[in-house]
C-alpha positions as CSV (number, residue, x, y, z in Angstrom):
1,X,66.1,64.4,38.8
2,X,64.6,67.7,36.8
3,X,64.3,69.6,39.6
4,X,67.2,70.7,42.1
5,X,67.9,73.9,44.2
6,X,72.0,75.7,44.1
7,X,72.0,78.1,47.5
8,X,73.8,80.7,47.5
9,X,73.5,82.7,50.9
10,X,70.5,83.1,51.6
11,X,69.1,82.9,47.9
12,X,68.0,80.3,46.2
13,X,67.6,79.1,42.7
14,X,65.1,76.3,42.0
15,X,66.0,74.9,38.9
16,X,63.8,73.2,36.5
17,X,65.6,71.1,33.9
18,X,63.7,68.8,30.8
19,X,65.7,70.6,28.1
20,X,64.8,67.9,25.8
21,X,60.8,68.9,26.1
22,X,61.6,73.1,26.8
23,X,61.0,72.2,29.8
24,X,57.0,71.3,29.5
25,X,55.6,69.9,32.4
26,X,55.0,66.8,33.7
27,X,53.8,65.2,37.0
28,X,57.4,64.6,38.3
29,X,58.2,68.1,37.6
30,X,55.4,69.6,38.9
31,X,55.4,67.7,42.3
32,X,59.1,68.4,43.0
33,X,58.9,72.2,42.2
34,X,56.0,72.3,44.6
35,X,57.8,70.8,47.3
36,X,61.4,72.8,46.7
37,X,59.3,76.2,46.8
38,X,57.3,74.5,50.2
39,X,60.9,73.6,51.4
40,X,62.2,77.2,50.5
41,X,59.6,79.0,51.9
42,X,59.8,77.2,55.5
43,X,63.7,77.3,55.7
44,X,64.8,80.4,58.1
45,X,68.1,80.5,56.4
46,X,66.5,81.2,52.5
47,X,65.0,84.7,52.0
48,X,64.5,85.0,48.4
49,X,64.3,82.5,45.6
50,X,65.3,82.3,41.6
51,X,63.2,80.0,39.4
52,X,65.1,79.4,36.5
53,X,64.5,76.8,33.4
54,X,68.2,75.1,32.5
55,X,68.9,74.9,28.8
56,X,67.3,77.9,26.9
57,X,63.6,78.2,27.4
58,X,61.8,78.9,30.7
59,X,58.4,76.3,30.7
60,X,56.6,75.4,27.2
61,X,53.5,74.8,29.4
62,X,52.1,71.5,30.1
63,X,53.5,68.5,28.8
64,X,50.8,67.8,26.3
65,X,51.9,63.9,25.5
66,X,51.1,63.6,29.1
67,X,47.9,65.8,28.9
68,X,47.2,63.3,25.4
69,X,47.2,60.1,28.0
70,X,44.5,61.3,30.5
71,X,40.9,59.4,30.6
72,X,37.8,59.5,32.0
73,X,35.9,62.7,32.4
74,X,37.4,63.5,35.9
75,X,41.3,63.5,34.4
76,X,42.6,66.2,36.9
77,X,40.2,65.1,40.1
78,X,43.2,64.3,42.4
79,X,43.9,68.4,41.8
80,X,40.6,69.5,43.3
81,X,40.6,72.1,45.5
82,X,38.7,71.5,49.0
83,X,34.9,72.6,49.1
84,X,35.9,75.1,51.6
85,X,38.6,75.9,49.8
86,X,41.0,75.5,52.3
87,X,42.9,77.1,54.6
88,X,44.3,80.3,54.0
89,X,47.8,79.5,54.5
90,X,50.7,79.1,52.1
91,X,48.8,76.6,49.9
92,X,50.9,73.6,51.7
93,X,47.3,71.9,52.9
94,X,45.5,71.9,49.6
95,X,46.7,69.9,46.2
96,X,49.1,71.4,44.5
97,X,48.7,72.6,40.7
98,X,48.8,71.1,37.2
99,X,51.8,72.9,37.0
100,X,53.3,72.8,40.3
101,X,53.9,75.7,42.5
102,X,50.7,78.1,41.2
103,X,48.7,78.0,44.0
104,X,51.4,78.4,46.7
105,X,50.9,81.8,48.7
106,X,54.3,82.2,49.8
107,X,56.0,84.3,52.3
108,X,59.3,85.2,50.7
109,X,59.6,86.9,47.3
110,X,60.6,84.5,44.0
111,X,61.6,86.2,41.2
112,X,61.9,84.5,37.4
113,X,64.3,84.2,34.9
114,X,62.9,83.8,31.6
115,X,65.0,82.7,28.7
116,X,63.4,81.2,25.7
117,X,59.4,80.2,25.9
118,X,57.2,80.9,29.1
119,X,53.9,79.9,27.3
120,X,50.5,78.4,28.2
121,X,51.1,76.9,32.0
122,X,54.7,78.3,31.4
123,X,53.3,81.8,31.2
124,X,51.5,80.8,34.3
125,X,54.2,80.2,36.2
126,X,56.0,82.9,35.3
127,X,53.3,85.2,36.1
128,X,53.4,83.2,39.6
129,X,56.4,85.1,40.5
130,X,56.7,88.5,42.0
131,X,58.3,89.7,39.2
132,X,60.3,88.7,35.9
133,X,63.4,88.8,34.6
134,X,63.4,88.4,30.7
135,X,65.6,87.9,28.1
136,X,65.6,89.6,25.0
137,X,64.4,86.5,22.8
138,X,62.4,85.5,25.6
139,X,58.2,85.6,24.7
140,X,55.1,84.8,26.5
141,X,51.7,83.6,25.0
142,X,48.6,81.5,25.8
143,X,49.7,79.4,23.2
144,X,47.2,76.7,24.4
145,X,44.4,78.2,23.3
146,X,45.4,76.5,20.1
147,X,44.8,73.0,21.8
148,X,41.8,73.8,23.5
149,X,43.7,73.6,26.9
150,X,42.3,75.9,29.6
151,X,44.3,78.2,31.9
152,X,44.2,76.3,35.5
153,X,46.9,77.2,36.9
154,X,46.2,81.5,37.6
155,X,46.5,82.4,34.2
156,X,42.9,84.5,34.0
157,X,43.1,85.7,37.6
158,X,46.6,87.3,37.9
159,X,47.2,88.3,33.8
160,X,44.1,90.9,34.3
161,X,45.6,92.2,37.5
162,X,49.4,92.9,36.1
163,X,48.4,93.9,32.8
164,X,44.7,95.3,33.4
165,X,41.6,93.2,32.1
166,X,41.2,94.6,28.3
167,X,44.9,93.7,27.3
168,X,44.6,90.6,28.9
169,X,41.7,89.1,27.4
170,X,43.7,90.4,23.8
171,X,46.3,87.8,25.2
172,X,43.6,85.3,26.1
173,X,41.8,85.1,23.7
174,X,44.0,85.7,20.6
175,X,46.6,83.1,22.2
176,X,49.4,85.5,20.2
177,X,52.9,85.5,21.1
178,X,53.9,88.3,23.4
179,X,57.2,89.4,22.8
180,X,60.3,89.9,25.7
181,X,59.6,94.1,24.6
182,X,56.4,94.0,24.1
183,X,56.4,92.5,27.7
184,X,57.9,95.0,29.4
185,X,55.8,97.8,27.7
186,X,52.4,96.3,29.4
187,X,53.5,95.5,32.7
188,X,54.0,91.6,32.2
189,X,57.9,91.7,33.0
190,X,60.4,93.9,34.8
191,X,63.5,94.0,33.5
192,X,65.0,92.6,30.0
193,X,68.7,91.3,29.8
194,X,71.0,89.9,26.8
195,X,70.0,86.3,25.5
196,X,71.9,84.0,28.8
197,X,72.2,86.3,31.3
198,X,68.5,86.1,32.7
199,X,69.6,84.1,35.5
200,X,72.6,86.1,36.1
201,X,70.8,89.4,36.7
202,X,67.3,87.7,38.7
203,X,70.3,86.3,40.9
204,X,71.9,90.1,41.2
205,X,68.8,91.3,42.4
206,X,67.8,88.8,44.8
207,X,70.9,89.0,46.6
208,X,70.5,93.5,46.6
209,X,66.4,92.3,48.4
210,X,68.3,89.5,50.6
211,X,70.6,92.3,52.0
212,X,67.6,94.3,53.7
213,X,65.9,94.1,57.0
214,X,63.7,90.7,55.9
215,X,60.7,91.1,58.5
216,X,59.7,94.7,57.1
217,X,60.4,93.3,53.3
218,X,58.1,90.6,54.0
219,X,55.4,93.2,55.7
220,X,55.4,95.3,53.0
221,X,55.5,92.6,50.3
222,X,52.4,90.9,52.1
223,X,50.4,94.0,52.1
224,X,50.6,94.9,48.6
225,X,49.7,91.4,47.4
226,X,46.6,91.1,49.8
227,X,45.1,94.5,49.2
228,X,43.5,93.0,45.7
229,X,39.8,93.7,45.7
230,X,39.6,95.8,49.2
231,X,38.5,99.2,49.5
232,X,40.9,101.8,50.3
233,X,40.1,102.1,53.6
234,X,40.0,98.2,54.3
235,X,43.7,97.9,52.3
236,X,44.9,101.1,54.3
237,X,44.2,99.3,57.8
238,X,46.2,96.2,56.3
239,X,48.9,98.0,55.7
240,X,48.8,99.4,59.2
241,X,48.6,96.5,60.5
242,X,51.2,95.0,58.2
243,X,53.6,97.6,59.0
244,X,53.1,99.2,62.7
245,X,55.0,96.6,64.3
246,X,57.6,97.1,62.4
247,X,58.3,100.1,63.1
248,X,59.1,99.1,67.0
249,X,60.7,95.6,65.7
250,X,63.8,97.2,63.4
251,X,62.9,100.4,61.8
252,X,64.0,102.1,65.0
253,X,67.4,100.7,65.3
254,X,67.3,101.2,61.2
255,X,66.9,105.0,61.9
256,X,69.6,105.2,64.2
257,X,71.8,103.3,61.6
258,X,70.8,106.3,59.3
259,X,71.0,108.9,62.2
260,X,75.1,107.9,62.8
261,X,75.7,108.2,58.5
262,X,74.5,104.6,56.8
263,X,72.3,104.9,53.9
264,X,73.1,108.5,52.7
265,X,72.4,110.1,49.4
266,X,70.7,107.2,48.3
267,X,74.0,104.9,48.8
268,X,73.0,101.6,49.7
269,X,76.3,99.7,49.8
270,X,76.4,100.0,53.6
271,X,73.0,99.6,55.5
């Protein structure tokens, strides 16, 4: 098995474990990741997920003795998207990526924890996430440019969008290591933590998002994902829409929690 989930409350780390190839991907991998986020996303109980690599590195992209093996002209034609492109749902009703996961749309907020390489479909998937966790030797880098090995699993869609579109084709194209710093300067991680403790502190931080109203997390989480490419005044409705009915389905009784003394001067230890 490289692929299980430890619960804790209601987060979850998916774990992805093939220590002996840095965790590269292969077809096993990829199918059981997609199914433990599909499984995460539709539980009630889960409301934010960890995806971790066990044993030092993160993903060192695709498993290229398995990418060596392919024939035919067609090698990936079981990955095809639909022609219409499929429903717009969580990405459960179309194929599922070389990597796994990427396509997935999911409801809930996944956050990784990078330790060691997240390169090529690696980098991918960490980009997949809403945000990252890094540690300090940690690095990223289309390091498949090398190989001649496209990005197909979101690589050219969502780098441009995190780091902005001139920087990102630097990365592309140059297939350069991105260092765990360097990361965090341009927008491509979050946070940076001591060499082992990436997990630790992705875990601290989804339990501080699992403590808050979840419904309104979710609307507000939803809106600034989907407002890519819509004019301001088409992203302002969403977010009107996103967020109205929240206001009626916790926000008041969250005001009133405020109103009697929760939540003051910033303190968040007892919402």
């Amino acid at each position: 098995m490289t692929v299980w989930i430890e619960k804790s409350g209601s987060v979850w780390t998916v774990i992805h474990s093939r220590p002996e190839a840095r965790n590269a991907m292969d077809v096993e991998s990829a199918e059981a990741l997609n199914a433990a986020f599909l499984e995460f996303d539709q539980d009630e109980t889960a409301n934010v997920a960890v995806f971790w690599g066990e044993g030092g590195a993160f993903c060192a992209g695709w498993d290229l003795k398995l990418a060596s093996s392919l024939q035919g002209n067609d090698p990936l034609g079981d990955l095809d998207f639909p022609e219409d492109g499929g429903a717009r749902g969580n990405g459960s009703d179309i194929p599922r990526g070389p990597m796994g996961p990427s396509r997935l749309e999911l409801g809930k907020p996944v956050i990784a924890a990078v330790a060691g390489p997240a390169v090529a479909g690696g980098m991918e998937l960490a980009m997949w996430a809403d945000f990252r966790v890094m540690e300090k030797s940690a690095y990223m880098g289309v390091y498949c440019r090398r190989w001649g090995i496209p990005l197909i699993d979101g690589g050219t869609v969502r780098l441009p969008r995190l780091v902005g579109q001139g920087r990102a084709l630097e990365i592309i194209l140059t297939g350069r290591r991105v260092a765990a710093e360097e990361c965090a300067q341009i927008g491509l991680c979050e946070y940076i933590v001591a060499d082992g403790h990436a997990r630790d502190k992705a875990e601290e931080l989804a339990h501080e998002i699992a403590r808050f109203p979840q419904s309104c997390a979710r609307a507000d989480r939803r809106s600034a994902i989907h407002q890519h490419g819509l004019p301001v005044r088409d992203a302002l409705i969403q977010e009107w829409k996103h967020g109205k009915p929240e206001i009626a389905g916790g926000g008041i009784e969250g005001a009133a929690r405020f109103s009697n003394g929760a939540g003051r001067h910033g303190d968040f230890s007892k919402i």
